[in-house]
GURONU-821058 format. One record per atom (N, C-alpha, C): x, y, z. Coordinates in steps of 0.2 Angstrom, whole numbers, plus 5000, padded with zeros to 4 digits. Layout:
XYZ
...
END
This chain:
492149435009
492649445014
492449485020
492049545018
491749595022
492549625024
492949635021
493449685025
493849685019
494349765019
494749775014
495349745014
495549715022
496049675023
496249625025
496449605018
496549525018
497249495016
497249455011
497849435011
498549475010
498449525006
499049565006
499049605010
498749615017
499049645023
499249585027
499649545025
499949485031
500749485027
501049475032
501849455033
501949375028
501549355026
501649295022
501649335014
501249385010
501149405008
501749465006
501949495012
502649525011
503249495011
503249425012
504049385012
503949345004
503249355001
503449314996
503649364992
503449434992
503449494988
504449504990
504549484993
505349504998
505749454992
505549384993
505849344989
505849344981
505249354979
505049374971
505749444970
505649474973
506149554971
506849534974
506949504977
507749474978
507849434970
507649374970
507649364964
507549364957
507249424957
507349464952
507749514950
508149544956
508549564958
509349554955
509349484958
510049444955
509849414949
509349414947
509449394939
509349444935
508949494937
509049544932
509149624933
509549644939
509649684943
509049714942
508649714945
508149754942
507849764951
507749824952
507449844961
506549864959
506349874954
505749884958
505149844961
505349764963
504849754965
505049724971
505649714973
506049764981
505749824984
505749884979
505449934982
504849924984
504349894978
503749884979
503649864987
504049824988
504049764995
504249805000
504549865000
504649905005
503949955008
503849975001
503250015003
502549975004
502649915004
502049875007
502149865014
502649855018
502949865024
502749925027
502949995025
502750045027
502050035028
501750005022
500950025020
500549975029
500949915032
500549875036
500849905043
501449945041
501649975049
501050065049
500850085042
500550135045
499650125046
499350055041
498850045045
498749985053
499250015056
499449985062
499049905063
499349835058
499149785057
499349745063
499749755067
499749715073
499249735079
498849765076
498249765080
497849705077
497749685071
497349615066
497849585067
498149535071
498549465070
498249435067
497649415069
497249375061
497449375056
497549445054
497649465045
498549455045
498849505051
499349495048
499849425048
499549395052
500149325050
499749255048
499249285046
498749225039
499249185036
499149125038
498549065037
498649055045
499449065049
499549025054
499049045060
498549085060
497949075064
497449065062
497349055055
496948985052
496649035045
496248995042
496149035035
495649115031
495449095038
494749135038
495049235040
494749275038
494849345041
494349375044
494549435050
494149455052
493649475047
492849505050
492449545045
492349595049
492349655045
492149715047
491549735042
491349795045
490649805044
490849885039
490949845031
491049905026
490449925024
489749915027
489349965023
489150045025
489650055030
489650155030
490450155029
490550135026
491350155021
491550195022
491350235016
491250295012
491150355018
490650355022
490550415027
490950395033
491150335035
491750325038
492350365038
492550355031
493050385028
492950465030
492450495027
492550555027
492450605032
492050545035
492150585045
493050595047
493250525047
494050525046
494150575045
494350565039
494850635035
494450705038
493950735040
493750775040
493750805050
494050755054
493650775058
494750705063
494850665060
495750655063
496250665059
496650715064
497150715060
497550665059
497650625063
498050575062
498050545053
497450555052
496950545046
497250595039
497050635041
497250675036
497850695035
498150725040
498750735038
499150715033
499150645034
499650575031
499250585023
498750605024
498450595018
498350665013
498550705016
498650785014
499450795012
499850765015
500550755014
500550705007
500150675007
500250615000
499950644995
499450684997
499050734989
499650764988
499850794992
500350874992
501050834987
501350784989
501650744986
501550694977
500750694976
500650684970
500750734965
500350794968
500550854963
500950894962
501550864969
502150904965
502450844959
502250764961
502550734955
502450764949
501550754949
501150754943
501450854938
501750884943
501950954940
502450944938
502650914939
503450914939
503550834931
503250794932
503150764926
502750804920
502450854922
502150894915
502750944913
503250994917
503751024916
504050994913
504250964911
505150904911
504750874904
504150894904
503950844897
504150764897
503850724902
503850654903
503350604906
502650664905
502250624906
501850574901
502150574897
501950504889
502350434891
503250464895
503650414893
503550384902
503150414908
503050374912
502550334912
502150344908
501150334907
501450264902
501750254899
501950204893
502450164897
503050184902
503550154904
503750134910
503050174915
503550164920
503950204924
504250244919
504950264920
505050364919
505550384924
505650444923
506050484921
END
């Protein structure tokens, strides 16, 4: 595909994620694949997808995705993170936010019953 976004960064892909969690929802009260479907929204508003209409509103501009050129990924990335902040930050906010879960699940003694369940 030569690019890391494909079909789950399109708006076809989040309405079916919309509708699956609606009706799971009314049949087994159950919200997390609702949430899931919220934070994939965030996820296309923050890699600003309306700059790809190709990807984001797939098939209706045909089937095929843009290609990009993943073979300097890696030092890509790390130029990024090392050199915009737009980049880091958001991604220094996220670390900063793992390790308070990840502490705070060793504290509480609930890191077997999330790692098994899910659940906290």
């Amino acid at each position: 595909f030569s690019s890391g976004r494909i079909f789950s960064h399109g708006l076809l892909f989040l309405a079916l994620m919309l509708l699956a969690g609606f009706f799971l929802y009314r049949r087994r009260r159950q919200i997390w694949l609702g949430v899931l479907a919220l934070g994939t929204l965030s996820h296309l508003g923050l890699d600003e997808m309306w700059r790809n209409p190709r990807t984001l509103f797939w098939p209706w501009y045909g089937l095929t995705f843009d290609k990009g050129d993943l073979g300097d990924w890696i030092p890509g990335m790390v130029h990024a993170l090392t050199t915009e902040p737009v980049v880091s930050v958001p991604e220094l906010i996220g670390f900063a936010i793992w390790v308070f879960f990840i502490t705070w699940l060793v504290r509480q003694r609930k890191v077997n019953n999330f790692a098994k369940y899910g659940r906290i």
